[in-house]
Wavefront OBJ file of the C-alpha trace (Angstrom):
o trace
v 64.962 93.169 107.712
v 66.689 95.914 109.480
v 69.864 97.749 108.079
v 72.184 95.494 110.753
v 71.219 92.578 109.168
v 72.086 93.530 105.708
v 75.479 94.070 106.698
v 75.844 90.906 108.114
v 73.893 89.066 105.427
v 76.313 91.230 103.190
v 79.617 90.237 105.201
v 78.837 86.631 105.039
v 78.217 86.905 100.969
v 81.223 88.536 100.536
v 83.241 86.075 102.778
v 81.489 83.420 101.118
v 82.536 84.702 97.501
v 86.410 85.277 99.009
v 86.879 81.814 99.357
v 85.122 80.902 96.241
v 87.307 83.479 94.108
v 90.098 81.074 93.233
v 88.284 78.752 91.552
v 87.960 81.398 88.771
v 91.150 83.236 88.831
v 94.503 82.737 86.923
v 96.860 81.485 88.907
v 98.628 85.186 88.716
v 95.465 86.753 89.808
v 94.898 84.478 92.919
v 98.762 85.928 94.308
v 97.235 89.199 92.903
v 94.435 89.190 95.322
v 96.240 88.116 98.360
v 98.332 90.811 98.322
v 95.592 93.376 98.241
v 94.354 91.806 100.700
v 97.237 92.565 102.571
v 97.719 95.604 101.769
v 93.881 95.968 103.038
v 94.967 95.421 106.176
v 97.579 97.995 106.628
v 95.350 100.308 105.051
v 92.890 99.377 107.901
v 95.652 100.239 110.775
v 95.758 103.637 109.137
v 92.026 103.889 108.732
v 91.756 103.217 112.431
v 94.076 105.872 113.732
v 93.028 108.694 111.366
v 89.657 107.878 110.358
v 88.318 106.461 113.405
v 90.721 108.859 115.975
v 91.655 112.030 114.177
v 95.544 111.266 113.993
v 97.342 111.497 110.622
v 99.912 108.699 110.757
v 102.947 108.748 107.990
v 104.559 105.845 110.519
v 102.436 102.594 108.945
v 104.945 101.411 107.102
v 107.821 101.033 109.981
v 105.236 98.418 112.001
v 104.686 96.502 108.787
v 108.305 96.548 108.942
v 108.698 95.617 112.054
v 105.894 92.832 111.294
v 107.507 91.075 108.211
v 111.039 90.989 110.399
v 109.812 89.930 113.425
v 107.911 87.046 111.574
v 111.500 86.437 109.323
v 113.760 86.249 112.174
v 111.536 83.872 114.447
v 111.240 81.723 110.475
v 114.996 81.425 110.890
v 116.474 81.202 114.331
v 113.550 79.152 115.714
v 111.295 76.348 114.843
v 107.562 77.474 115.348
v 104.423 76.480 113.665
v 102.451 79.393 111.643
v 100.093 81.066 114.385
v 103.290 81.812 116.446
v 105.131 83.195 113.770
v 101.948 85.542 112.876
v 101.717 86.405 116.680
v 105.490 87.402 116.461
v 104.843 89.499 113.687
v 101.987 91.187 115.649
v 104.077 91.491 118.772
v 106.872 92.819 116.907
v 104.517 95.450 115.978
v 103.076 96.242 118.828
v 106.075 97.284 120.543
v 106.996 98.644 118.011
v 104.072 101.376 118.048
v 103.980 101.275 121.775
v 107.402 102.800 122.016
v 106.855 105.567 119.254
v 103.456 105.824 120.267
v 104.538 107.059 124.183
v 106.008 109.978 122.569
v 103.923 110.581 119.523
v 100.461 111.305 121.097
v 102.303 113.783 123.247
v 102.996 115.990 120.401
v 100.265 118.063 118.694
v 99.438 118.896 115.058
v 102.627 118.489 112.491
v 104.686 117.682 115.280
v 102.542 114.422 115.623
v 103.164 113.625 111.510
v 106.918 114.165 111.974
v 107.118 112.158 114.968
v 105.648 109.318 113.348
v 107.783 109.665 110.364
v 110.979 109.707 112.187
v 110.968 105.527 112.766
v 110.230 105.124 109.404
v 114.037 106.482 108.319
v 115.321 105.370 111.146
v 114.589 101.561 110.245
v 116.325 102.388 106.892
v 119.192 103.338 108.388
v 119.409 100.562 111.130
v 118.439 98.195 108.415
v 121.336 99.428 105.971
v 123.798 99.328 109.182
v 122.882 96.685 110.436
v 122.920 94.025 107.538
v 124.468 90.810 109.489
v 120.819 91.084 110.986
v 118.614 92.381 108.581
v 120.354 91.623 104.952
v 120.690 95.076 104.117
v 119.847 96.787 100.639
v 119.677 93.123 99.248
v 117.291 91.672 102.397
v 116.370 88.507 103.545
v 114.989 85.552 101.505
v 112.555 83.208 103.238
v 112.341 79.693 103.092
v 108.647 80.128 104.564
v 107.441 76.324 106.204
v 104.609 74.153 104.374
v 100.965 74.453 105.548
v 100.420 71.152 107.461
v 103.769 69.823 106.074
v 101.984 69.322 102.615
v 101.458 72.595 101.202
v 103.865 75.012 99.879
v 103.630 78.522 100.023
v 105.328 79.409 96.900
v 101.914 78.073 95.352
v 99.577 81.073 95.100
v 96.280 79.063 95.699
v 98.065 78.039 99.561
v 99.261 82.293 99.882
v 95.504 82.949 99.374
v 93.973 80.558 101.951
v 96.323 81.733 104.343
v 95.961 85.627 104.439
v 92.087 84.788 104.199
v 91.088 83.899 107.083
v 93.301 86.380 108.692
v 91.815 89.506 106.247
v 88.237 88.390 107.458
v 89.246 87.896 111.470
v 90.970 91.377 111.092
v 87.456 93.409 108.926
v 85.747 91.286 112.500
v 87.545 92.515 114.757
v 87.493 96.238 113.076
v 83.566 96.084 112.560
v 83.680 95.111 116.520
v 85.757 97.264 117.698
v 84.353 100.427 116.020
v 81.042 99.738 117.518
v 82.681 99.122 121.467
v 82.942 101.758 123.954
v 86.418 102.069 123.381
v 85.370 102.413 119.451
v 82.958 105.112 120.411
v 85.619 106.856 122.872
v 88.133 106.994 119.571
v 85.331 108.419 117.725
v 84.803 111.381 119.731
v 88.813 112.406 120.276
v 88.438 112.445 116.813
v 85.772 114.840 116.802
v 86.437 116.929 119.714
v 88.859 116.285 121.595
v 88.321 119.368 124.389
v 84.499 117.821 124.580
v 86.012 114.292 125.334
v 88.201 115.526 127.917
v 85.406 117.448 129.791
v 83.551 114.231 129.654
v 86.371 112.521 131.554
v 88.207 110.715 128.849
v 91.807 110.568 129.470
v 92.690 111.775 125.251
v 95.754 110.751 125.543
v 95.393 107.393 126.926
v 93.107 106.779 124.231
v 94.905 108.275 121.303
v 97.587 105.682 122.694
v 95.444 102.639 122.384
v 94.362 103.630 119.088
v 98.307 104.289 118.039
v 98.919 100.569 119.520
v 96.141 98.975 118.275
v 96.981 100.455 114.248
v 100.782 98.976 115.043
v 99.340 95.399 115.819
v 97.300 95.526 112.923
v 100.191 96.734 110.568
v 102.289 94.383 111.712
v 99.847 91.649 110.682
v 99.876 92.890 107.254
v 103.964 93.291 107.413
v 103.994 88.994 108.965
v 101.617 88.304 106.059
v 103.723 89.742 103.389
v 106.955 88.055 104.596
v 104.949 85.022 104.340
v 103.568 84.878 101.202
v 106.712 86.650 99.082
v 109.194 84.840 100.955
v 111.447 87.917 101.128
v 111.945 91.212 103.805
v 113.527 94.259 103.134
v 114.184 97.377 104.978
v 113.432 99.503 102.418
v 109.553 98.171 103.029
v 109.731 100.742 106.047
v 109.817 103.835 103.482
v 106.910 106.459 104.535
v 105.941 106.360 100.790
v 104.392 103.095 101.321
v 102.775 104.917 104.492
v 101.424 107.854 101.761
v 100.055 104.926 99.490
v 97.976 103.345 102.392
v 96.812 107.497 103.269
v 95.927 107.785 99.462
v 94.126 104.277 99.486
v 92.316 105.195 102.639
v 91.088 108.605 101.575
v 90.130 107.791 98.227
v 87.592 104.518 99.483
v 86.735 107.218 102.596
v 88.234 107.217 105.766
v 86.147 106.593 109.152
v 84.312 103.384 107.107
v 85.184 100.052 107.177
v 84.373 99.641 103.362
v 86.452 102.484 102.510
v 90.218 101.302 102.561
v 89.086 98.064 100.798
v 87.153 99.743 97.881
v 90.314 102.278 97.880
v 92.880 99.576 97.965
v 91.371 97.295 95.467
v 90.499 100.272 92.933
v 94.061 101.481 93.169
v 95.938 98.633 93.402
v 94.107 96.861 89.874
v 94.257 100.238 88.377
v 97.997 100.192 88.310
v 98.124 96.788 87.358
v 96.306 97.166 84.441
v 97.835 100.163 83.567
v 101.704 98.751 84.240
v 101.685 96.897 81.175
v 100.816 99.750 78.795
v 100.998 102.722 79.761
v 104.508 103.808 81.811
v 103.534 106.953 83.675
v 99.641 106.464 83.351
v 99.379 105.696 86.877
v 101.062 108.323 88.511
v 98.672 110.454 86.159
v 95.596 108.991 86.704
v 95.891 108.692 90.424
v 96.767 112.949 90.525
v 93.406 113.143 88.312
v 91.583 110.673 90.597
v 92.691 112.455 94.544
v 91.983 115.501 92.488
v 88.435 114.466 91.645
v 88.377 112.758 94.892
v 88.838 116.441 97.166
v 86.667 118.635 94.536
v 83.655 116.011 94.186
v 83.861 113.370 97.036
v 85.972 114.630 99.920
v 84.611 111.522 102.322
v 85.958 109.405 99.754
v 83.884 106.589 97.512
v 82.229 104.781 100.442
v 82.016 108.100 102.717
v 79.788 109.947 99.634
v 77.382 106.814 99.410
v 76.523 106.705 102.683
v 75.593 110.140 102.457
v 73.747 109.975 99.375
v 72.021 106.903 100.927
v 71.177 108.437 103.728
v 69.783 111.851 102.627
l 1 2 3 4 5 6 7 8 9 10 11 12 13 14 15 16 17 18 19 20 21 22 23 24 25 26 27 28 29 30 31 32 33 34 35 36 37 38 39 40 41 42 43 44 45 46 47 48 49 50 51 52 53 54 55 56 57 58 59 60 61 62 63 64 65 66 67 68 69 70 71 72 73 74 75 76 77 78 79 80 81 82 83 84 85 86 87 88 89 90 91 92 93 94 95 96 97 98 99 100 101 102 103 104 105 106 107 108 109 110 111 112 113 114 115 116 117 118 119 120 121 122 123 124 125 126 127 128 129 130 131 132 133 134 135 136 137 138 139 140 141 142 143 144 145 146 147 148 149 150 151 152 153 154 155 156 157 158 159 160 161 162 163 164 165 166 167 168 169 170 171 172 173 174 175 176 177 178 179 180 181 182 183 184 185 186 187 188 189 190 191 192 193 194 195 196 197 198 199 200 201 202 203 204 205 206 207 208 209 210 211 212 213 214 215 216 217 218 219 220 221 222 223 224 225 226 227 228 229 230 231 232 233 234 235 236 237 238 239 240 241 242 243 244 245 246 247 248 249 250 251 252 253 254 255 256 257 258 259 260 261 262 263 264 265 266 267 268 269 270 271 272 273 274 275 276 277 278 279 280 281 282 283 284 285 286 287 288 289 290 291 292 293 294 295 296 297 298 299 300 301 302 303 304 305 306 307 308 309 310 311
């Protein structure tokens, strides 16, 4: 059996033991899970722009913004059925990142960083100003619709089965598009971009898709988040939620598709368990860990094993 079909046999075993997961899990730990999966998937947008295209991105967390409001506004001021409300999300998103994204790739090196910052105040501010729209410091609570008019959402076990299916369709549609000529384009901006450009790729029309692309998918994970905690916030746009998908990404290895899961999932239970007793043990364990993480592993968890595996 050739090394393809391991991953597939491997991505249908691990879908497989997704949807079994609940069946063993507190009900705290189901929620738990959800949201990491979640949080996956804005970790992915970011994997895809600087892992798979070379661009360092602090601007993640204003298209899941942008995603959890565009999915809590159409929730309120219009009477749509679940799919629509995720495509809203997405859409929201996607402008989003198209709009930044026209000036952004036009700007080289730290200009590019602070470029992509710059939304993420600026949806602070607008958010703060503009309260009669967006609830302000205190945000929006949700009154999120019930699956198939029998299910409620404020049930973790219904949360789960929703972002599922959406996690796995989004690690599909990553795994595809990685291995596309597009995928492969992305691949070698991010390696060189002078070489691409001699080879007649137009960079910056591709740095562009990437950008828009990453803003989709972080809007997904913004929708998703609305959904299943039934609240937005502007505050949610803050570039330190940005860093924590960068930290997440570079820790499981950047430019994999196992990576920002491993480094998501890792994180995310290590501060959990850590929460309850020890106060600042995070913050010091995660310095220890990105230290260990540049000195020992620099391609991250995933990005040393495939190394190792392969020497």
């Amino acid at each position: 059996m050739n090394l393809s079909w391991w991953r597939v046999g491997g991505a249908v075993f691990g879908a497989i033991g997704l949807a079994l997961l609940p069946y063993v899990l507190p009900q705290f730990w189901i929620f738990f899970v959800a949201q990491i999966m979640v949080w996956i998937i804005l970790a992915q947008s970011f994997n895809l722009l600087f892992g798979y295209t070379g661009l360092l991105s602090l601007g993640q967390s204003a298209y899941f913004t942008l995603g959890a409001y565009g999915l809590a506004l159409l929730l309120r001021h219009a009477e749509l059925g679940l799919p629509l409300l995720l495509i809203g999300g997405v859409l929201a998103g996607l402008i989003g990142a198209a709009i930044i994204g026209y000036l952004a790739v036009r700007v080289q090196g730290h200009g590019f960083i602070i470029v992509t910052a710059v939304p993420t105040v600026l949806l602070i501010l607008l958010g703060q100003d503009q309260s009669w729209l967006t609830g302000g410091d205190n945000g929006i609570n949700l009154t999120p619709p019930k699956l198939f008019g029998l299910y409620s959402f404020f049930k973790p076990l219904t949360s789960y089965y929703v972002v599922l299916p959406f996690f796995l369709l989004m690690m599909i549609f990553i795994a595809w598009l990685i291995r596309t000529p597009l995928g492969q384009a992305f691949r070698l901006v991010r390696e060189n971009e002078e070489r691409a450009s001699i080879l007649g790729y137009n960079v910056l029309r591709l740095k562009y898709i990437a950008f828009v692309i990453a803003g989709g998918i972080a809007g997904l994970a913004g929708a998703l988040d609305a959904l299943i905690t039934a609240y937005v916030v502007p505050n949610s746009a803050s570039w330190t939620i940005s860093a924590d998908a960068i930290i997440w990404t570079l820790v499981g290895g950047a430019g994999t598709l196992l990576g920002p899961i491993v480094g998501t999932a890792l994180l995310l239970l290590l501060r959990e368990f850590l929460s309850d007793i020890w106060a600042y043990g995070y913050p010091l364990l995660l310095g220890i860990t990105l230290l260990l993480i540049v000195r020992f592993a620099p391609n991250g968890i995933i990005g040393e094993l495939k190394s190792w595996t392969s020497s």
